[in-house]
Steps between C-alpha positions, in 0.01 A plus 500: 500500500574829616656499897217760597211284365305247644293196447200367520367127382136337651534186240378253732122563383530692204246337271415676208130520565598695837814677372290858528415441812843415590634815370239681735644326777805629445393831452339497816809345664762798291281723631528452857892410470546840329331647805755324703808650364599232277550526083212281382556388146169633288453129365520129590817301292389227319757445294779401766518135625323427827789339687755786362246752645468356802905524595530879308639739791263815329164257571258679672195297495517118369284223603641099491394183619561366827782245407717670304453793833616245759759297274643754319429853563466526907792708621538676087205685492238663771126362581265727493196288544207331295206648346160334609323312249121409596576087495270197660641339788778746573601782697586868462799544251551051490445331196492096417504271205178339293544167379293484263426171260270468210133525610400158373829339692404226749768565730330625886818572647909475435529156549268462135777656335776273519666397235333805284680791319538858713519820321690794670603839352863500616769341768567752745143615543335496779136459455579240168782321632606492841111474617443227280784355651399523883147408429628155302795408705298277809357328215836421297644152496867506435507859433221416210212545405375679205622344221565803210575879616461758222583875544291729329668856575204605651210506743249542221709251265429249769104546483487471161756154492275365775158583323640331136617202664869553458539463928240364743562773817703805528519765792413882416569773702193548664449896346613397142176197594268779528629680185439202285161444588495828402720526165542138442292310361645166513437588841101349483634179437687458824383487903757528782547152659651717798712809637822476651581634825518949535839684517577850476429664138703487230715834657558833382853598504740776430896552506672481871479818666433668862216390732423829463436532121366132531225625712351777272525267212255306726326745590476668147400159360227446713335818477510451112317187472286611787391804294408289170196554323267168578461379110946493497508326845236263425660432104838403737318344777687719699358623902813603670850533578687239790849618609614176535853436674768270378448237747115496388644304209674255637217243527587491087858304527366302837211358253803411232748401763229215612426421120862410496495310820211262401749422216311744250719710280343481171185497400590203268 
């Protein structure tokens, strides 16, 4: 890559049914980063791996999950915030998880899940792993209780494994929820049993630089989804922008630091 060119990656929801919406997004976003003095590339990179993204010194705009943000990245890279997706039960720019189960399952809470099969779409995830984790940990005995974990690579993977049978629950990221019962449908076949607790948004993040430059990302990034035409918001559930600080996040490895403490590392 080029030491004058930057970089910009939004995989987090990129489904292929949305992907032209996506690309209006950023458009919108370019737009207003351009405006702010800073060299916008003219298209989102799909071809470079999410986590390698994430740590490139030329990103300009990336957006990751929550975990890998406080575990990893915090102190590597800048926050600039979370977009605000329009979600039940949660606030401006938060986000949760939806358990969801087979329609048909019997199960009326956690507890009817024991000794079942989860479903999540990787380790290190936030919404698919570590919430799964906090929500099943006061119910673990000896640091057990499902009985098989299968990763499916995927948020949509894990619909689909839950609907044929191949797991009993699995968490989704509340926004990739919505998309499936959109896209998806395997999706028809499942309810949500119930949502995890809110946290901050899966964040929007770009290389470490200057408050200065950090605010009129900010800035630029929330006048760009602001100014969205209503069919592209609505396609990305999107209704805002949060500027989230660092510390907003935090309530992320609290959640998986008591997880741990109830003696529940693994989800099996």
């Amino acid at each position: 890559m080029p030491a004058n060119t930057t970089l910009a990656v939004l995989p987090m929801y990129d489904w292929p049914e949305v992907r032209a919406e996506t690309d209006r997004l950023w458009q919108a976003l370019a737009h207003e980063l351009r405006d702010a003095d800073f060299d916008s590339p003219s298209g989102l990179c799909r071809e470079i791996d999410a986590q390698a993204a994430w740590a490139d010194p030329h990103l300009l705009i990336g957006q990751t999950c929550g975990l890998p943000f406080v575990s990893r990245l915090k102190g590597r890279v800048s926050l600039v915030g979370a977009p605000a997706y329009a979600l039940e039960d949660c606030g401006p720019g938060e986000y949760c998880s939806a358990l969801v189960v087979r329609a048909d399952d019997p199960a009326g809470g956690l507890g009817g899940l024991r000794g079942r099969r989860v479903a999540y779409n990787m380790e290190g995830s936030q919404s698919g792993h570590a919430a799964m984790l906090a929500a099943v940990a006061p119910f673990a005995r000896g640091g057990r209780f499902f009985a098989e974990a299968l990763a499916t690579g995927s948020h949509r993977a894990s619909v689909r494994a839950v609907a044929q049978g191949k797991a009993d629950i699995a968490a989704v990221d509340a926004v990739s929820w919505e998309l499936a019962k959109r896209h998806e449908p395997s999706a028809s076949r499942l309810r949500v049993l119930l949502r995890t607790y809110p946290t901050p948004g899966l964040p929007f993040i770009t290389a470490l630089r200057p408050a200065d430059e950090l605010r009129r990302i900010a800035e630029a990034v929330a006048e760009g989804i602001g100014g969205l035409d209503r069919g592209t918001k609505e396609a990305l559930l999107l209704t805002g922008f949060v500027p989230f600080s660092e510390a907003d996040y935090d309530v992320i490895s609290a959640r998986l630091a008591e997880a741990q403490r109830l003696g529940y590392a693994e989800l099996c």
